[in-house]
C-alpha positions as CSV (number, residue, x, y, z in Angstrom):
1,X,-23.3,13.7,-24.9
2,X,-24.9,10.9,-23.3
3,X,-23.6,11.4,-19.5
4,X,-26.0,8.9,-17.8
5,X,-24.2,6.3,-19.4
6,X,-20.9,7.2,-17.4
7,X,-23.1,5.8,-14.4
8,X,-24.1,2.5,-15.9
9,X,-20.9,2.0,-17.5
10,X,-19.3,2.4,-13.6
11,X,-21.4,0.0,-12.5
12,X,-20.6,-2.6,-14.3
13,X,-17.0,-2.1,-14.3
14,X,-16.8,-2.2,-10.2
15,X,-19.0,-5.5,-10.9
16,X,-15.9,-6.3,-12.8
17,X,-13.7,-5.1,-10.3
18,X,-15.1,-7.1,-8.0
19,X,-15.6,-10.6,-9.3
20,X,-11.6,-10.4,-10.6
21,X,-11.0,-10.4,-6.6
22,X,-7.1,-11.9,-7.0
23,X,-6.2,-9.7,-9.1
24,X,-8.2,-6.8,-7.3
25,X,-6.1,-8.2,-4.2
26,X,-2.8,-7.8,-5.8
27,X,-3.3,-4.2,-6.7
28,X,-4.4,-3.4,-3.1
29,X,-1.3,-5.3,-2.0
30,X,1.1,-3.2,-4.1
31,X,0.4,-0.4,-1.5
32,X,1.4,-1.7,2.1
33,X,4.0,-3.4,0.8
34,X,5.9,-0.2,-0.5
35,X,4.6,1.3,2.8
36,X,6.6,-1.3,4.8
37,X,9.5,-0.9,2.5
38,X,9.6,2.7,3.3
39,X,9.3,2.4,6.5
40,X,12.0,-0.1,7.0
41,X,14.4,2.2,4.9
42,X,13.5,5.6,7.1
43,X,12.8,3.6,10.2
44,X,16.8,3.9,10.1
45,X,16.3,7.7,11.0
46,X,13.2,7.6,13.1
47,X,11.4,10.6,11.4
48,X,10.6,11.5,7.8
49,X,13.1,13.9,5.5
50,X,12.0,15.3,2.3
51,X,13.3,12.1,0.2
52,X,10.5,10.2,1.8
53,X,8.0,13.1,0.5
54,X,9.4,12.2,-2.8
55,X,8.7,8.9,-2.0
56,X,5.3,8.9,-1.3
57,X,4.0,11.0,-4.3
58,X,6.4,8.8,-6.8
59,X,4.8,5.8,-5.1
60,X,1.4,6.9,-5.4
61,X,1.8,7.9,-9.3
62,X,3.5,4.2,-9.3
63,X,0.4,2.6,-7.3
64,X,-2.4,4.9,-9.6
65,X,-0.7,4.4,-13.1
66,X,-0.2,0.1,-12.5
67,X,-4.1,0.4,-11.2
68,X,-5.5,1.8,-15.0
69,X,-2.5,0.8,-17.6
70,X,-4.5,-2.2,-18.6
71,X,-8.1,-1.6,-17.6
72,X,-8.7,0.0,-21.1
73,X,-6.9,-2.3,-23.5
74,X,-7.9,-5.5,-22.1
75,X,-11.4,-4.6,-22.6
76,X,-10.8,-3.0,-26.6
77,X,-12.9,-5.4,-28.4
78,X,-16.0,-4.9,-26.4
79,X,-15.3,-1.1,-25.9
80,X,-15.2,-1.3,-30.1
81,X,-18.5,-3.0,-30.4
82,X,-20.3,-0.7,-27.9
83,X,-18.6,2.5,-29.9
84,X,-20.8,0.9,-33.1
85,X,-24.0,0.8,-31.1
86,X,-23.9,4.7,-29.4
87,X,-21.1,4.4,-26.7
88,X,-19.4,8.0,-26.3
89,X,-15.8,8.3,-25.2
90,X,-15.7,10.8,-22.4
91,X,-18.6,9.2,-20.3
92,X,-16.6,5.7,-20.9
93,X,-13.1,7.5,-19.0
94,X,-15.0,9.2,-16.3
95,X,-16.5,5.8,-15.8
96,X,-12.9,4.0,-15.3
97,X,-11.8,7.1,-13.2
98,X,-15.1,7.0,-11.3
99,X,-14.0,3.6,-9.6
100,X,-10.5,3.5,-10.0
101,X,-10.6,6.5,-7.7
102,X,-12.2,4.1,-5.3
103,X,-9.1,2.1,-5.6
104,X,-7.1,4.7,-4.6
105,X,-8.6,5.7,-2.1
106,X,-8.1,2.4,-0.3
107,X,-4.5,1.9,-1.5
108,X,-3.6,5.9,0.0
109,X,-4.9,4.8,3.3
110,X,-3.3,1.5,3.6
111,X,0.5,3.4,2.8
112,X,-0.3,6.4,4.8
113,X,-1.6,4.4,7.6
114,X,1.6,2.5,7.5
115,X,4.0,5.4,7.2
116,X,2.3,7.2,9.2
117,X,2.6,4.7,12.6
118,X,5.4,3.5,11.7
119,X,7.6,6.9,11.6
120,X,7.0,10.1,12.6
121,X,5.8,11.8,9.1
122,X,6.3,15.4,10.2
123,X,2.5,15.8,7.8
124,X,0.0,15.7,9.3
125,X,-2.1,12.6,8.6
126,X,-5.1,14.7,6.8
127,X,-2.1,16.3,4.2
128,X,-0.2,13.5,3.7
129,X,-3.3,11.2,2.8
130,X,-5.0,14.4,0.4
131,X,-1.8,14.8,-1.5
132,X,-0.7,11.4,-2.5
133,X,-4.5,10.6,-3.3
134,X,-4.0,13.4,-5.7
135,X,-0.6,12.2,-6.8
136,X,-2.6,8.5,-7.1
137,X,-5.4,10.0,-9.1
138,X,-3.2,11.7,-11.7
139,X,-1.4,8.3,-12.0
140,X,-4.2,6.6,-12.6
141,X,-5.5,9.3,-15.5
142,X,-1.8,8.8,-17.1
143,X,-2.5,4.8,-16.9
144,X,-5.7,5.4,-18.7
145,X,-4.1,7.0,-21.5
146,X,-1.3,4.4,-21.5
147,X,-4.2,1.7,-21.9
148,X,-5.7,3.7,-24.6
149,X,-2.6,3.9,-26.5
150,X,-1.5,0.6,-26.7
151,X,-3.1,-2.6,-28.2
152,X,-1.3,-5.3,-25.8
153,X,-1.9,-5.3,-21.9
154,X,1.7,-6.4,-21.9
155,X,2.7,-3.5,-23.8
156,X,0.9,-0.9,-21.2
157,X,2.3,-2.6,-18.0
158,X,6.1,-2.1,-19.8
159,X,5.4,1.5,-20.5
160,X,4.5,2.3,-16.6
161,X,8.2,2.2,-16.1
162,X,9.2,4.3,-18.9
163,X,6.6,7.3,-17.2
164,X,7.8,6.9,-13.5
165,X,11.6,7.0,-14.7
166,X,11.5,10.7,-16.0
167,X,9.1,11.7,-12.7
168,X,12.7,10.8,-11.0
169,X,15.6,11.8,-13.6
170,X,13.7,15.5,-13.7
171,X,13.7,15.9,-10.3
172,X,16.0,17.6,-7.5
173,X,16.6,14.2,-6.6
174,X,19.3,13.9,-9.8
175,X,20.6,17.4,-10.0
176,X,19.8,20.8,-8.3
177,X,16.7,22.8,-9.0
178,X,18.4,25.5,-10.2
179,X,20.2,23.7,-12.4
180,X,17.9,22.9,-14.6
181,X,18.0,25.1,-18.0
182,X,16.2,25.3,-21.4
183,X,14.1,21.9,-22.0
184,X,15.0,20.3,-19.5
185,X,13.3,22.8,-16.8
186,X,10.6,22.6,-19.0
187,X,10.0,19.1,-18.4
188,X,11.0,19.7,-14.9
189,X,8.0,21.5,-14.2
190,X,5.6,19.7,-16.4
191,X,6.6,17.0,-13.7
192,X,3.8,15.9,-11.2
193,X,6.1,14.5,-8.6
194,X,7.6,18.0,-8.6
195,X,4.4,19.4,-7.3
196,X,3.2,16.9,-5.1
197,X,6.8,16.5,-3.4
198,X,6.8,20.8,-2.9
199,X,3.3,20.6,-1.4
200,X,4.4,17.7,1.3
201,X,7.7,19.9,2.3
202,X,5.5,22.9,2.9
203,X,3.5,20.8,4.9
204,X,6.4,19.5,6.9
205,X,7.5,23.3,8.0
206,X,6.8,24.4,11.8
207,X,4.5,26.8,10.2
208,X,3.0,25.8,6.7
209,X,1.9,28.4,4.3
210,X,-1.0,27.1,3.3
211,X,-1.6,29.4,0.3
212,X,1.6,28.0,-1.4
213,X,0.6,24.3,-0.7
214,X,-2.8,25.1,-3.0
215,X,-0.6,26.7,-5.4
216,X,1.8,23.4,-5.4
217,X,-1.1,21.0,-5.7
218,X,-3.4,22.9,-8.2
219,X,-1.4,21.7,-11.2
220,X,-2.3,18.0,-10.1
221,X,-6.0,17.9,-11.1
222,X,-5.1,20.0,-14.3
223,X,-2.5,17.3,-15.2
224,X,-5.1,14.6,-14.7
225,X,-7.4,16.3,-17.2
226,X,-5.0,16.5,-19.6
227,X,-4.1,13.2,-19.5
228,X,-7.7,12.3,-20.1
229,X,-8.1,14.8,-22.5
230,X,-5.1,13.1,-24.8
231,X,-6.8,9.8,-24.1
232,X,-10.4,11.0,-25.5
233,X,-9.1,11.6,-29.1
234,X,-7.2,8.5,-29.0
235,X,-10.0,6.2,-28.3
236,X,-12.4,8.1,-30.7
237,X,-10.1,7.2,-33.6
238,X,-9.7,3.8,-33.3
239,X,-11.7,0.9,-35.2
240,X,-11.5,-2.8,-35.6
């Protein structure tokens, strides 16, 4: 497994990033303008409730997935001819993830910051920004294996909807949790919103137990991994 080229390959794609500065721009801006949203909506009440917890990790699986659901497909024809030469697959993701997690970073800060002195979150500032980055990171492995999937950009950005609507129909948001029964509790909690959402309401208590917010949030990264891991064999098979 050639690993170094993971590094190379991130280079050049922040070089890409970069020089495609509108539409760089018009990711970024996605971000404070759900913030303002949110805040206009919940500036109604002052102070956060545990819909706007939902809210923040559905917005950063919105923000991550729209950030990577084309940056695979757009590119297939040169990924193809590199796979001829001695590309490998894995290095290739991490490279995407390497500086779309850059992106994220930036977008996180720009709604939390906005949320944040705009309303009085009831996270602190340090949690609220750690688990939507997470949230936004798992979004942005699920848009990568969108983008492998598909053959038309157009066909990846109509699919983003399609992922973010179950994150909201399986959720305590439609019906109670307890509630849920046979396959559908199944896809409850295979559900990242579910466990972002539980870690920011732990968070908001007087007196968080910390130990329960790891256990909340440790399904995040595995869920990212998987997503990459379904996108690996799907980019191995294809050919011109």
């Amino acid at each position: 497994m050639k690993w170094s080229q993971s590094g190379v390959l991130a280079d050049r794609y922040l070089e890409t990033i970069l020089a495609d500065w509108r539409g760089t721009l018009l990711l970024l801006v996605q971000a404070p303008l759900l913030a303002v949203m949110a805040a206009l909506v919940w500036g109604n009440l002052g102070s956060a409730t545990e819909s706007l917890y939902f809210v923040i990790v559905l917005s950063g699986i919105w923000l991550g997935c729209m950030d990577a659901c084309r940056e695979i497909v757009k590119e297939r024809a040169l990924f193809l001819r590199e796979r001829m030469v001695n590309l490998e697959v894995l290095p290739y993701l991490l490279s995407k993830v390497r500086v779309l997690v850059l992106l994220n970073v930036v977008q996180v800060a720009l709604y939390v910051g906005i949320v944040a002195w705009s309303l009085d979150v009831r996270v602190g500032v340090v949690g609220c920004f750690g688990v939507m980055l997470l949230s936004t990171v798992v979004g942005t492995c699920l848009g990568l294996l969108i983008s492998a999937g598909v053959r038309r950009s157009d066909y990846a950005v109509g699919l983003v909807p399609l992922v973010i609507l179950p994150q909201l129909l399986f959720s305590r948001f439609a019906i109670q949790e307890d509630d849920f029964a046979g396959l559908s509790r199944v896809i409850y909690a295979l559900m990242p919103s579910r466990w972002g959402y539980d870690a920011l309401v732990e968070l908001a208590r007087t007196e968080p137990d910390y130990v329960r917010v790891g256990l909340d949030l440790a399904p995040l990264p595995l869920f990212g991994a998987v997503f990459l891991l379904l996108a690996w064999p799907l980019l191995k098979m294809q050919r011109y």
